[in-house]
Structure formats: C-alpha cells, structure tokens
C-alpha positions in Angstrom: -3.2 172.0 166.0 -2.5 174.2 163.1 0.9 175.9 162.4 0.1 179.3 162.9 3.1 180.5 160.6 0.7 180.3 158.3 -2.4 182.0 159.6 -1.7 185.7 158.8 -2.4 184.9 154.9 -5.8 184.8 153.4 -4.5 182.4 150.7 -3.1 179.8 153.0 -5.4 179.5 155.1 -5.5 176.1 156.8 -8.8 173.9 155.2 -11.5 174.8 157.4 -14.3 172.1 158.8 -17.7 172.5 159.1 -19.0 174.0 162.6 -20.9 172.1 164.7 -24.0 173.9 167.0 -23.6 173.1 170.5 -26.8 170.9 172.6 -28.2 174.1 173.9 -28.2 176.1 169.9 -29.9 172.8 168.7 -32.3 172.5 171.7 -33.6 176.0 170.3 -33.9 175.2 167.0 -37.7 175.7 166.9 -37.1 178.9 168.5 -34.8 180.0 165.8 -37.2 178.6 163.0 -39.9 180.8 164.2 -37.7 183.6 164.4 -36.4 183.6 161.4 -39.9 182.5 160.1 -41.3 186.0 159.8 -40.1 188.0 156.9 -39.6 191.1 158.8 -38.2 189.9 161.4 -35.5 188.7 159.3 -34.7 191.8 157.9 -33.8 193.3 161.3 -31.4 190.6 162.7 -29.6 190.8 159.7 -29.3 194.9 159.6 -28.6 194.1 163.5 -26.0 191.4 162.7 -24.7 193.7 159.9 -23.9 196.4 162.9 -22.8 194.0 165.4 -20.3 192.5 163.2 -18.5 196.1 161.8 -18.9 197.3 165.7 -16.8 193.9 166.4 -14.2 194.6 163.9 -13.9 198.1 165.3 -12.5 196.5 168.4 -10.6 194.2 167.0 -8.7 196.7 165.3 -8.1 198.4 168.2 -7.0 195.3 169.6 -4.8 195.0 167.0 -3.4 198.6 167.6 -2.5 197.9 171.5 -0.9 194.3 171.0 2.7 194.1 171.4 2.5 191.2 169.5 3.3 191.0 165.8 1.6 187.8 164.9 -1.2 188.9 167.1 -1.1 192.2 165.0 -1.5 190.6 161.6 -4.0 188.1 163.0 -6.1 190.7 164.3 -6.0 192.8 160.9 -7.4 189.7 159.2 -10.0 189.0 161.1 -11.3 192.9 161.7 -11.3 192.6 157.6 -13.1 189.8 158.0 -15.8 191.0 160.3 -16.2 194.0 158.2 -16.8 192.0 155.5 -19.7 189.9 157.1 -20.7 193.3 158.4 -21.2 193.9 154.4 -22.5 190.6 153.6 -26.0 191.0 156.4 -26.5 194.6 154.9 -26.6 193.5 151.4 -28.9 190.9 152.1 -31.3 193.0 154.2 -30.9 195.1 151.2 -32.3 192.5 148.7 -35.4 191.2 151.1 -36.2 195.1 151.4 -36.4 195.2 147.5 -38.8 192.2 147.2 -40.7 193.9 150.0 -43.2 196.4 148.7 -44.9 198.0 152.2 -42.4 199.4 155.0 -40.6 197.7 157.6 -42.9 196.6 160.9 -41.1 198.4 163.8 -39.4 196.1 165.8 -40.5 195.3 169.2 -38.6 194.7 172.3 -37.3 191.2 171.9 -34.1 190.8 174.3 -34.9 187.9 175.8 -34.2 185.8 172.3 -30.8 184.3 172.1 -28.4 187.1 171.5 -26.9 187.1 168.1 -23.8 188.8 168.4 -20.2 188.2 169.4 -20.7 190.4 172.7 -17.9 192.9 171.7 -20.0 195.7 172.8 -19.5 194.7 176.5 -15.2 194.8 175.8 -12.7 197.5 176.9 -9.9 196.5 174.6 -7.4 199.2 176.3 -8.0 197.3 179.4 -7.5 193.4 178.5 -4.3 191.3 177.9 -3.1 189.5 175.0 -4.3 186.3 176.7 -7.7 187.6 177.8 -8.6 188.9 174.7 -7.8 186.0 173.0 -10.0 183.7 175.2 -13.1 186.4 175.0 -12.3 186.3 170.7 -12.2 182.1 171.4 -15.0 182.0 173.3 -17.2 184.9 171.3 -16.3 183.3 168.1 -17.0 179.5 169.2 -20.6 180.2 170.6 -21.5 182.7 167.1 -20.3 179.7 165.1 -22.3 177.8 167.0 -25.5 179.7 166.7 -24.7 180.4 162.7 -24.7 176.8 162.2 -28.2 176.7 163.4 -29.4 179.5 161.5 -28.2 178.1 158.2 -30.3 175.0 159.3 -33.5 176.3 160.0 -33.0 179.0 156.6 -34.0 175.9 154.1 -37.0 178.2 152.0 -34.1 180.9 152.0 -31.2 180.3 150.0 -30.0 183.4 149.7 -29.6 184.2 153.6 -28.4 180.8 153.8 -25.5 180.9 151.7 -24.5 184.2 153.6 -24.2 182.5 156.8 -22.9 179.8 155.3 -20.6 181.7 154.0 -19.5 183.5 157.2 -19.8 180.2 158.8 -16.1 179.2 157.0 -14.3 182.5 158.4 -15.9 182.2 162.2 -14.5 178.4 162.1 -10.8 179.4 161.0 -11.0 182.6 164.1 -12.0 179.9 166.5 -9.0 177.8 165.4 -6.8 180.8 165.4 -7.8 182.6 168.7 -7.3 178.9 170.5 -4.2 178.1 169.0 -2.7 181.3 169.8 -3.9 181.7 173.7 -1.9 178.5 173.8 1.2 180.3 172.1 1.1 183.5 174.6 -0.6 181.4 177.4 0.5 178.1 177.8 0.1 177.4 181.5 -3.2 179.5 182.1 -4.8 179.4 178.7 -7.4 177.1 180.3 -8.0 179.0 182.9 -8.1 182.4 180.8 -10.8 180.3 178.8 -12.9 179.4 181.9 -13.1 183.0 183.0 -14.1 184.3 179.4 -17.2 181.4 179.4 -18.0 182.7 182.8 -18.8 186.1 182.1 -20.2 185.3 179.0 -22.7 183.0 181.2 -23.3 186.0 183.9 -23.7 188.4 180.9 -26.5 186.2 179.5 -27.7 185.5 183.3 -28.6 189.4 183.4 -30.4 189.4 180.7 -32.5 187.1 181.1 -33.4 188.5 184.4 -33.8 191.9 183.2 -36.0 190.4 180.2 -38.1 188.8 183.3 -37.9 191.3 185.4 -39.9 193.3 182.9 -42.3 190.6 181.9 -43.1 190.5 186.0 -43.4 194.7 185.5 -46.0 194.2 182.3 -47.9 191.4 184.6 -48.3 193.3 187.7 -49.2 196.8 186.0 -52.1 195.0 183.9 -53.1 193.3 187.3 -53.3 196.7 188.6 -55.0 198.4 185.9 -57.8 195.8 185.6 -57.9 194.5 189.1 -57.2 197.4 191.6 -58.3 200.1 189.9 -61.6 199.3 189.0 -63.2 199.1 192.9 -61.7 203.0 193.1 -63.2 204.0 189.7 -66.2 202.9 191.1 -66.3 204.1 194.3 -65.1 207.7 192.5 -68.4 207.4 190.3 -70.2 206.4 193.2 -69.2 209.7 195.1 -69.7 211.7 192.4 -73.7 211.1 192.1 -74.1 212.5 196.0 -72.4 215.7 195.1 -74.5 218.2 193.7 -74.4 219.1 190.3 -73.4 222.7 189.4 -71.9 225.4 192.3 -72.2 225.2 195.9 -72.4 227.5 198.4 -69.6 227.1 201.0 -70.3 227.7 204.8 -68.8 231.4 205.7 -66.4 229.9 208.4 -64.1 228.3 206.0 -62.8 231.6 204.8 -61.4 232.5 208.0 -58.0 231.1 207.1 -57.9 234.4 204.8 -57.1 236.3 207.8 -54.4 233.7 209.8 -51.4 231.6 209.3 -53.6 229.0 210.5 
C-alpha cells in the first residue's frame, strides 16, 4: 500500500488507477442506461448528487473537527474539499443541461427503489463513531460510489459533458478509497477487517429497508387500485340500486319517531 506521509498534499498525490464497478453495478447497467436515458431525469440526479456530495463533506468536516488524530485531521480536510468540489461540479452541469432545455423541469416522481446514488452520509452521527469506524463507513461509502460512478460514466457515451464530470470525480473517489483503507489499517490493525465487515453490513441492512419499504408501497398502490375497482364497485351499485326505491323529494315520517324528543331514550 501507499505511504500515507504523503497523502495530506493535493500535489503528491499517489498516481491513481482506474475504478473498477463491482458484478452487481454492471449487472444493472441497463438499469442505469435507461435512467440516465431521459434528459430530465438526468438533471435531477445530478442536482441530487450535487446535494448529497456538499451534505457529505459537511460531515466529514465534522469528522475532521472530533478526530484526535492529526493525519486523520488533514486527510479529512482534503477530502471534505474534495466533496465540495464534486458537489460544485453536478450543479454546474445540471446548470448547462437546464440552459439547453427550453420548457421546465418535469417534477420528479417517487423513485427510491433505484440504486441509491449517494455515499449514505445522511444516515452518520459523526459525534458518535470512532476513528476506526468512520474510516471503514468512508472505505466502504467511497468503494461502492466508485463503483457505481464507473458505471455511470459507461452508460453516459451520447453525453460527454456529464461524462467527463464523473470521470473526473471518478479520480478523487479512487485516491479516498485508498486513503480511508490504508489508514483503518494504521489506527486499526487487528480489527480493521472486522470494522470493515460491520460497515458493509449496515450498508446491506440500510439498502435491505429500502427496498422493502419501496415494496411495501408498491403492495399499498396494488391493493388500493384492487379495492377501488374491485370492491367498491358491488357497493356503488347496490347504493344506486337503493336509491331508485326511495322516493324522490320529502317524506313524511311516522309521528312515533319523535318521541325521543321527550326522553333520554
């Protein structure tokens, strides 16, 4: 692994490599082409990438506020500039497809069962986690974003402009992957495997309860139509049915139903 003397300093980085989607990002490449297929739709994942990524520097700055560590400190700096930065990058590029857009933006529909996009920093209490925790959910958060990044740039061929941004934010997602591992090994070197295994499996139950909400409300939209066009329809018609024996206009009401007027019961 890297030395990570040298990590706190943009210019001497360490030469990145090229990410490389995991089986499950590349099984759902179709998904992501038709996705990313719709020119509107495009436009809100990046303004919702754009927040995700400042929110995730946010913490990260907090994280490097509460760290005892000074290596962590500076690392931690770097990388909530650089999230900032990509937060900057999706906004401006939003920005240019609204320009070439003349009518408004289609209001976006409900669509969290699609593969989150994220790094899942909304979910973290940095006041709450350790150096070596925090470093396996950054490890973990940042291998799975480079992950599905490398994808998007894939599928964004008859884009070139969206595709160069993730391609470049693909470069800085690779060097906080490197630099999150090689550091839980510093500050963790007898349970940074375990610390790692823990991070993946809440990550896994996170996306587990999504995807059961997301079905649990499909299930909801099923059995309401069911309702509305199976059950109703027999009492609608029995209503209408009931209604032609009643006779139209007022009707007289037989005198003993007003004696409740003059009891409790």
């Amino acid at each position: 692994m890297e030395s990570s003397a040298s990590y706190p300093n943009a210019a001497t980085r360490p030469k990145r490599r090229h990410s490389v989607a995991a089986g499950v990002d590349r099984m759902l490449a179709p998904l992501h082409r038709w996705v990313w297929g719709d020119f509107d739709r495009r436009i809100q994942k990046l303004l919702r990438f754009g927040e995700t990524e400042v929110d995730g520097g946010r913490d990260i700055l907090r994280a490097a506020e509460v760290t005892r560590d000074p290596l962590l400190r500076r690392l931690y700096l770097l990388h909530a500039v650089d999230e900032h930065r990509h937060g900057l990058l999706f906004r401006r590029r939003a920005t240019d497809l609204l320009r070439v857009r003349p009518s408004g933006l289609k209001p976006e529909s409900s669509r969290e069962w699609l593969p989150s996009s994220g790094h899942g920093l909304d979910d973290l209490r940095v006041e709450e986690e350790t150096d070596d925790t925090m470093l396996a959910f950054l490890h973990v958060a940042e291998k799975a974003a480079a992950s599905r990044f490398t994808v998007y740039r894939d599928v964004l061929q008859l884009d070139p402009g969206t595709r160069a941004v993730f391609e470049d934010i693909l470069h800085d997602e690779v060097f906080h992957m490197n630099y999150t591992l090689t550091q839980l090994v510093r500050v963790s070197p007898e349970r940074h495997r375990w610390n790692l295994w823990r991070a993946r499996a809440s990550r896994l139950w996170k996306g587990y309860l999504r995807l059961a909400t997301a079905v649990g409300g499909i299930i909801g939209t099923v059995l309401l139509t069911v309702q509305y066009f199976v059950i109703l329809p027999p009492f609608a018609w029995l209503a209408k049915r009931a209604e032609r024996r009643e006779r139209p206009g007022w009707n007289p009401i037989a005198p003993d139903r007003n004696d409740s007027l003059h009891k409790q019961y």
